[in-house]
N, C-alpha and C positions, 0 to 999 in steps of 0.2 A: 324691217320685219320684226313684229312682236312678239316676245317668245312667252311661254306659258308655263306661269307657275304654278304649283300644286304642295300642297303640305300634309304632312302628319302627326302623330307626336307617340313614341315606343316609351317602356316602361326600360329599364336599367336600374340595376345594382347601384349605380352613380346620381340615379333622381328621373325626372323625364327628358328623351333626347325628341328635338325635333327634327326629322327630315324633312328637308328641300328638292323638289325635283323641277326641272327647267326642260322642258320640251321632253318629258319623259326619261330625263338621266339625274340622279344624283347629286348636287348644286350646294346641298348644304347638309351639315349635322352638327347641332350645336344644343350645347347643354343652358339647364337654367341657370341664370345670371353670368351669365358668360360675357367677357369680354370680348368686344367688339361684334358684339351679336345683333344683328340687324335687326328692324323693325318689325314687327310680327307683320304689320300690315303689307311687307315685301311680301311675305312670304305664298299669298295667292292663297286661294281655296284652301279649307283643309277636308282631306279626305282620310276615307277608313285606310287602317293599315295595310287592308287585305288586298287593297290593288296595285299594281305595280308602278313604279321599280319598287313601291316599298317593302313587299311583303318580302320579294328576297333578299333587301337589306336590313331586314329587321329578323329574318331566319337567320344569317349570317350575323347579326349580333348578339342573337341568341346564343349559337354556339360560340362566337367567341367570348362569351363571357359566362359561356358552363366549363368553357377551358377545352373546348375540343376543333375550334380554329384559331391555327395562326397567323393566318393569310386571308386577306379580304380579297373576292374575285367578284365586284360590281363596279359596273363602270361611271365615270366621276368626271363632272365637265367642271372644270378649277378654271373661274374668272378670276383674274387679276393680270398683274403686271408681267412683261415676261419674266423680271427677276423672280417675283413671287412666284411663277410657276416653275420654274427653273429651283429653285429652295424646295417647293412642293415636292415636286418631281423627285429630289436626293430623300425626303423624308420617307416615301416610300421603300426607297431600298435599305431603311436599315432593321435588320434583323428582329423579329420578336424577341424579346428579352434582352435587349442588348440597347445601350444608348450614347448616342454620340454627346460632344458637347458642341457648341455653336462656332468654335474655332474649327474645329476637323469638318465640320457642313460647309464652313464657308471655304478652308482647303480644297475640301473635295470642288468645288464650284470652280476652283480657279482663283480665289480671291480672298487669301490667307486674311487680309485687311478691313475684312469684313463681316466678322462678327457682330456686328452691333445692327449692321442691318437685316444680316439672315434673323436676327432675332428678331426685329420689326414685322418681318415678311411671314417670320415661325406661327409670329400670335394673330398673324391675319388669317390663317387656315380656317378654310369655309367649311372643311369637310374632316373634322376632327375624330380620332380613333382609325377612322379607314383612314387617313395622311396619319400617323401616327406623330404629330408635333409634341407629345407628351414624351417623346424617347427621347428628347434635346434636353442637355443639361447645362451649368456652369458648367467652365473652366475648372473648379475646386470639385467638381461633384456637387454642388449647390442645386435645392431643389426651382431655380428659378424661373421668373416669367410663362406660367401659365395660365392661359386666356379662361381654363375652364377652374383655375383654383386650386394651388399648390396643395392643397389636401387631396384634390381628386388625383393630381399626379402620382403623388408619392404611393396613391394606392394602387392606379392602374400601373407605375413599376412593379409596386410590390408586388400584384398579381400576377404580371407576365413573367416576374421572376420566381415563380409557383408556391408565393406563400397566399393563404388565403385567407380573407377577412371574414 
């Protein structure tokens, strides 16, 4: 069965984000020059913002980034591995403004020993900001390993920690 891709591209504080949508749900969001960013040409058609799913995930990253959502409530089909979705899955629950480091995600999983691949798994996140992979940190507090560019981190902490750029 083949499934059907569709794309967009929203405006952000952080540059332009493109959405992915795969048989009408949410598949990808990924920034320019992003690591491990798929080929445009995956990404299928591109369409206006204004249709859906996009338009309510581009109203909902509107307001989270006027500062008046903390919680993203659109629905997200995460292809990968079952670890990678199992890793996915923990990034979700951790709190706005608050950030694990890669040992306590890989704890929480069950697999103290595993830090080095929750990180592998961290920077494969398809659907970045809604999987909130930017809340993982070092061990030290170190701003490390992010796919979308340690500068965009240290500011989407710095803003969910409510300072503002």
């Amino acid at each position: 069965m083949n499934s059907t891709k569709r794309h967009t591209v929203v405006d952000s504080p952080y540059g332009p984000l493109t959405l992915v949508a795969t048989d009408g749900v949410l598949s990808g969001l990924y920034m320019s020059g992003q690591r491990h960013r798929p080929a445009e040409e995956s990404f299928g058609e591109r369409v206006a913002a204004a249709e859906e799913p996009f338009a309510e995930v581009a109203r909902q990253l509107a307001a989270y980034f006027a500062g008046e959502l903390t919680e993203f409530d659109v629905p997200v089909r995460l292809e990968g591995t079952d670890f990678q979705r199992d890793v996915w899955d923990q990034l979700l629950r951790i709190p706005y403004g608050e950030t694990w480091t890669y040992g306590e995600l890989a704890a929480r999983l069950g697999r103290p020993n595993a830090s080095r691949a929750v990180g592998l798994a961290n920077g494969k996140n398809p659907v970045g900001l809604i999987v909130p992979c930017h809340r993982v940190i070092g061990a030290s507090g170190s701003m490390t390993g992010y796919g979308g560019g340690v500068e965009r981190k240290v500011r989407l902490l710095a803003f969910e920690s409510g300072a503002r750029d």
